[in-house]
C-alpha positions in Angstrom: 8.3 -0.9 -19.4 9.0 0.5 -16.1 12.0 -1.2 -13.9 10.5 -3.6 -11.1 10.3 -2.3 -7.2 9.4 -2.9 -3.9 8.0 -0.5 -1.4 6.9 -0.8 2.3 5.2 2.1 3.3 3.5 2.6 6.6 0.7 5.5 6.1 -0.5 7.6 9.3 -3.6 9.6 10.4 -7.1 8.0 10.3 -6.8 5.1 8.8 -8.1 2.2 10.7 -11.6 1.6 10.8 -12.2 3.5 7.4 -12.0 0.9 5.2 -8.4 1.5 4.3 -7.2 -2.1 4.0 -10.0 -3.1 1.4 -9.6 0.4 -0.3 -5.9 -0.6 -0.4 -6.0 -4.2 -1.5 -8.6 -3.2 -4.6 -6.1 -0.2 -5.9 -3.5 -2.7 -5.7 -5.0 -5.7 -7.9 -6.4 -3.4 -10.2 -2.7 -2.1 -10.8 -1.3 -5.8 -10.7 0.4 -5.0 -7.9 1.6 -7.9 -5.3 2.0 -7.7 -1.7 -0.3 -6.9 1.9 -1.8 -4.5 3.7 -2.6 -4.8 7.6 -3.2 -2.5 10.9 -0.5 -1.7 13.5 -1.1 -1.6 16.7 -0.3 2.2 17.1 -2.9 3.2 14.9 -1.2 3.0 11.4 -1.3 1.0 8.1 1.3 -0.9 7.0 1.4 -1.8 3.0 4.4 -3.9 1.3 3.9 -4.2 -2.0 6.2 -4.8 -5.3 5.5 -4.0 -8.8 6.5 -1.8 -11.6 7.9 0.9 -10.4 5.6 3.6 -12.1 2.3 1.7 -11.0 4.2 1.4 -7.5 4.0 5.0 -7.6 0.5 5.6 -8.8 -0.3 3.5 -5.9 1.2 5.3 -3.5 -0.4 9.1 -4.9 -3.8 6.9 -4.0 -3.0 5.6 -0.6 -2.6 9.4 0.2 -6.3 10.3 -0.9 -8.0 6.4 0.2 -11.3 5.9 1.4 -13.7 9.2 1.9 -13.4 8.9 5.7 -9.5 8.3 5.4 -7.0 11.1 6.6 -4.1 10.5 5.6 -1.1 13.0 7.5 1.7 11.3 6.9 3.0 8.3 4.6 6.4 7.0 5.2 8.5 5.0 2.6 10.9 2.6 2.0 12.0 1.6 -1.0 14.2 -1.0 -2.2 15.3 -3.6 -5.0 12.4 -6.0 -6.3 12.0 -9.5 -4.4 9.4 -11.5 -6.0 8.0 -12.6 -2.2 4.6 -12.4 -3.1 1.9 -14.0 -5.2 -0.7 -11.4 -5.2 -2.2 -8.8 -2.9 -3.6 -9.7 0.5 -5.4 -8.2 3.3 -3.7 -9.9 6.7 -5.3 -9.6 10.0 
């Protein structure tokens, strides 16, 4: 099994108002992966999420495709040692 993770990624281009969030939230439960997704106010999408590390890392290869009207030009990451914050995956507003 795969060592535990956490990753915050903030993903750039056009990806507010495409669906992104709810693209985002359904890849991560159906990888059992915890955590949120929500809009910035410059534009971007912000996604914190913790899981095993080689479904953390699927998940990330599919935030770069997302939704069909998604364009994705950039996707920033930070990783770090697992936390255990969260109790499953959640779109915030």
């Amino acid at each position: 099994m795969s060592e535990l993770s956490h990753v915050k990624a903030v993903v750039h281009g056009r990806v507010q108002g495409v669906y992104y969030r709810a693209f985002t939230a359904h890849l991560a439960r159906s990888l059992s992966i915890k955590g949120y997704v929500r809009n910035t106010r410059s534009g971007d999408v912000e996604v914190e999420a913790e899981g095993s590390r080689d479904k953390l890392e699927e998940f990330i290869r599919q935030l770069w495709v997302g939704p069909p009207e998604a364009k994705v030009s950039n996707i920033d990451l930070e990783w770090s040692e697992y936390k255990g914050n969260f109790n499953g995956f959640d779109v915030r507003y």
